[in-house]
C-alpha positions as CSV (number, residue, x, y, z in Angstrom):
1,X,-85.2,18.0,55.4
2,X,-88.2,17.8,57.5
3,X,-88.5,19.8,60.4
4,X,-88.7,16.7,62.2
5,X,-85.3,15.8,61.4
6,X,-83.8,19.3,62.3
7,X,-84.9,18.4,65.5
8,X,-83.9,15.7,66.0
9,X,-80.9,16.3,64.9
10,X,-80.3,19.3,67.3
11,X,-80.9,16.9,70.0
12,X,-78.7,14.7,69.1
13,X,-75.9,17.2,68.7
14,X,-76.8,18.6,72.1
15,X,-76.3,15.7,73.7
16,X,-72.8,15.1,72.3
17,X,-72.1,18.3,73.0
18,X,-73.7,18.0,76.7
19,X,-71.6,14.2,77.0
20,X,-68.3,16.2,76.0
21,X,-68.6,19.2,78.1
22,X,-70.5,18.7,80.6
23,X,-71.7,21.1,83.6
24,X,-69.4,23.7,84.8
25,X,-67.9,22.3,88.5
26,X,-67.8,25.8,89.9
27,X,-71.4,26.4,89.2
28,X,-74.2,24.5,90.8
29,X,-77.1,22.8,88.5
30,X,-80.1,24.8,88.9
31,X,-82.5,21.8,89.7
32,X,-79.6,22.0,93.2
33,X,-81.1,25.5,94.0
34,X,-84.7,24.8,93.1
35,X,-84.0,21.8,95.6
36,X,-82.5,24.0,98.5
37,X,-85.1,26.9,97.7
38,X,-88.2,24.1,98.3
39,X,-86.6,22.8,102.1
40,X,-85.7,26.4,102.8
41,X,-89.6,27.3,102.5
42,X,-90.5,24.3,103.8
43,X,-88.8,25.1,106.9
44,X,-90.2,28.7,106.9
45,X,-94.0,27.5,106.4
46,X,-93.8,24.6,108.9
47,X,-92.3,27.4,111.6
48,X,-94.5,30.1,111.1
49,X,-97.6,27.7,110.2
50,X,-99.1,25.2,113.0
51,X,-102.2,24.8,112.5
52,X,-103.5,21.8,110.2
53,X,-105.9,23.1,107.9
54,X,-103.3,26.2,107.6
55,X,-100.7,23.7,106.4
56,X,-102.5,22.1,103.8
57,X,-103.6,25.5,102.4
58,X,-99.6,26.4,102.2
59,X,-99.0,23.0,100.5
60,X,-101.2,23.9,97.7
61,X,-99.7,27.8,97.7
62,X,-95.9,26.0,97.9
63,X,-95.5,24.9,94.6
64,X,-96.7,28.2,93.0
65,X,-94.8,30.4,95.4
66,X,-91.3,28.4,93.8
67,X,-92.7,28.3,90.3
68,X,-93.2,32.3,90.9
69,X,-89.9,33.0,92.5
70,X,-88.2,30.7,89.9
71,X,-90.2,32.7,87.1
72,X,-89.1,36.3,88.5
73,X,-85.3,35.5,89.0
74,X,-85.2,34.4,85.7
75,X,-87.2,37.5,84.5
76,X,-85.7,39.4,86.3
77,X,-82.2,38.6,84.8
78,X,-83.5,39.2,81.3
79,X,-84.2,42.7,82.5
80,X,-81.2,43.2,84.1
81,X,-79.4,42.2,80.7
82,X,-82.0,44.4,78.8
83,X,-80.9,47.4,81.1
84,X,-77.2,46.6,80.5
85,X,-77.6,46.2,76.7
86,X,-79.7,49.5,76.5
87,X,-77.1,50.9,78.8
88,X,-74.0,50.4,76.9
89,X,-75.4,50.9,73.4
């Protein structure tokens, strides 16, 4: 088979698998938080911020201060579990 295929067909058995399953209730999608992390530094930057042209400079800086903060808490867990596994081993 073409890797092409093995693709495609691991797409295809995600999504079953995804339709059947589903996400967890007791755990909220991710894209949620992202969501609630963006309007809880909105707020922040539009309180602390008044001027215009300092507004507009913290619109372009928003988007990378999520990215970044996105980027460490995920990095940062894959330490954490690095620690653990070193830890108990």
């Amino acid at each position: 088979m073409t890797s092409t295929l093995v693709h495609a067909i691991y797409i295809f058995i995600a999504y079953l698998i995804d339709r059947i399953i589903g996400d967890p209730r007791l755990l909220p999608h991710p894209v949620i938080l992202i969501g609630k992390s963006i309007r809880l530094l909105e707020k922040v930057i539009r309180t602390v911020i008044v001027k215009e042209n300092y507004l507009k400079l913290a619109g372009l800086l928003h988007p990378l201060i999520i990215t970044g903060l996105e980027w460490e808490t995920r990095f940062g867990r894959l330490k954490q579990t690095i620690f653990y596994e070193r830890c108990r081993s």
